[in-house]
C-alpha positions in Angstrom: 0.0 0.0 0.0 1.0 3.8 -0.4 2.1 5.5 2.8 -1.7 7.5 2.5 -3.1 4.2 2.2 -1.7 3.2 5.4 -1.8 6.4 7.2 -5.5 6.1 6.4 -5.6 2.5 7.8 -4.2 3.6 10.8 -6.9 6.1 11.5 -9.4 3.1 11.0 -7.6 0.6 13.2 -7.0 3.5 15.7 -10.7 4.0 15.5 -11.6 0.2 15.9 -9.8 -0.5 18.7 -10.2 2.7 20.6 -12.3 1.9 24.2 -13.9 3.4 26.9 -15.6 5.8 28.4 -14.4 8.8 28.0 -13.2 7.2 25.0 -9.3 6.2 24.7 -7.2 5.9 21.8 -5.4 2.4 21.4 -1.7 1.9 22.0 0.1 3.8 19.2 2.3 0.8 18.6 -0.1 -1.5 18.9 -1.7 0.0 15.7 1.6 0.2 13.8 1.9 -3.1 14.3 -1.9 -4.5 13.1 -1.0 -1.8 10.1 1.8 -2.9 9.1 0.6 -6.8 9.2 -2.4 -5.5 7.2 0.0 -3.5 4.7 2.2 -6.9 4.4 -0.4 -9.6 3.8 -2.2 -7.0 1.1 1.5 -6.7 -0.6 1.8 -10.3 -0.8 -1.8 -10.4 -2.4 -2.1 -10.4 -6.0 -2.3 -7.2 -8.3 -6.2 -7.5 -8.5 -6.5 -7.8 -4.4 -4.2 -4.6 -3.9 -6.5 -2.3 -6.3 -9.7 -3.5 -4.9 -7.9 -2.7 -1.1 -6.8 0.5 -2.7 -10.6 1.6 -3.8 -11.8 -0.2 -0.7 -9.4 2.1 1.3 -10.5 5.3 -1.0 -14.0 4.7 -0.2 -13.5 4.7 3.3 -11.3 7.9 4.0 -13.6 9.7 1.3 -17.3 8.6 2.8 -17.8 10.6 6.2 -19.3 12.9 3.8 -22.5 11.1 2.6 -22.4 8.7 5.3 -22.5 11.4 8.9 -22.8 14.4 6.7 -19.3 15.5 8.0 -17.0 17.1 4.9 -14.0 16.0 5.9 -11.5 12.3 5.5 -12.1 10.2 8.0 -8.2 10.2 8.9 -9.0 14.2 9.2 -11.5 13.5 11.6 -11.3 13.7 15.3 -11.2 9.8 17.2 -15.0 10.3 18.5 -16.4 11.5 14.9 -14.0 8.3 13.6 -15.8 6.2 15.7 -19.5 6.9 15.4 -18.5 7.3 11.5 -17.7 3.6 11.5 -20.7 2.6 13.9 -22.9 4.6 11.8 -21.5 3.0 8.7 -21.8 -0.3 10.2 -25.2 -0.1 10.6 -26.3 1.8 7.6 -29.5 1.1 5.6 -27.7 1.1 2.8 -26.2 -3.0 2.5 -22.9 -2.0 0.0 -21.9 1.0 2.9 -22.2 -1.9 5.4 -20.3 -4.3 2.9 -17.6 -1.5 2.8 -16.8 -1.9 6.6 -16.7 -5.4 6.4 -14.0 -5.8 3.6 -12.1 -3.3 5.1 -12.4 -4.1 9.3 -12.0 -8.1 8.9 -8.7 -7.9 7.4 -7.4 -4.9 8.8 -8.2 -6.4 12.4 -7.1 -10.2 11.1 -3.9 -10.1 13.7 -5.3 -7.6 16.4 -5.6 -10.1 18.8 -2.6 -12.4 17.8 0.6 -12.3 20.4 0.8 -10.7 23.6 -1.9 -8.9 26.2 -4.0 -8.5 23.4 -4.5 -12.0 22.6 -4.8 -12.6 26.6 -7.8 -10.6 26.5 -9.3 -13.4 24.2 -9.3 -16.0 26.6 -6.7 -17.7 24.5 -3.7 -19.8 26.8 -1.2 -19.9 24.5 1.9 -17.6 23.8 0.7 -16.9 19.9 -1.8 -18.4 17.9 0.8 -21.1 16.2 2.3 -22.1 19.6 1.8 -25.7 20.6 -0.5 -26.3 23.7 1.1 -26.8 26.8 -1.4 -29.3 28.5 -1.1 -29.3 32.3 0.7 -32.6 33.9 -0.9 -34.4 36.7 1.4 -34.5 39.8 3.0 -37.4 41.0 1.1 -39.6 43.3 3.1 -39.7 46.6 4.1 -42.7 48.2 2.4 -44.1 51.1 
């Protein structure tokens, strides 16, 4: 992707993972690194995949306007107007605006919740998602 392509993805992930209230941005590293995962898998994807991201991506910096009635990019807006632009895309009347989010949030999100605190949060026991199981051993019995 083109650095505005992934500055632009940034603003969505930021968005997208941002939590409570008052509402808090994510960790800025943690969103370079889900950005920079999504900017890798779409570069190994083939040339057909990277245009559709690239309009994908277009679409959503350029839709604020018809979707909240705000004129302004979304990675120009503020992280609450960010926000309740994607909620309100989300759940839009309109089925391609909600088709939109989809395309773009599943694989911008895809390793989120891979390695570290953030895959605790899942529930998930393991070190990473390709780490063998660690099953727990019964003790010993002790001898009587």
């Amino acid at each position: 992707m083109s650095a505005r392509g992934v500055a632009i993805a940034c603003a969505a992930i930021e968005a997208m993972l941002s939590e409570g209230e008052p509402l808090r941005p994510a960790d800025g590293a943690w969103v370079k690194r889900v950005a920079r995962d999504y900017d890798r898998s779409i570069g190994a994807s083939s040339i057909q995949v990277r245009l559709g991201v690239r309009a994908l991506v277009a679409l959503l910096e350029w839709l604020p306007l018809f979707v909240v009635g705000v004129p302004s990019r979304m990675s120009r807006l503020p992280l609450e107007h960010r926000v309740r632009y994607l909620e309100a895309l989300e759940s839009h009347g309109f089925a391609p605006f909600v088709m939109l989010l989809v395309a773009t949030k599943v694989p911008m999100l895809m390793s989120a919740f891979e390695s570290g605190s953030a895959l605790e949060l899942t529930g998930y026991d393991r070190p990473t998602t390709y780490a063998r199981r660690r099953l727990p051993v019964a003790p010993e019995e002790l001898p009587r």
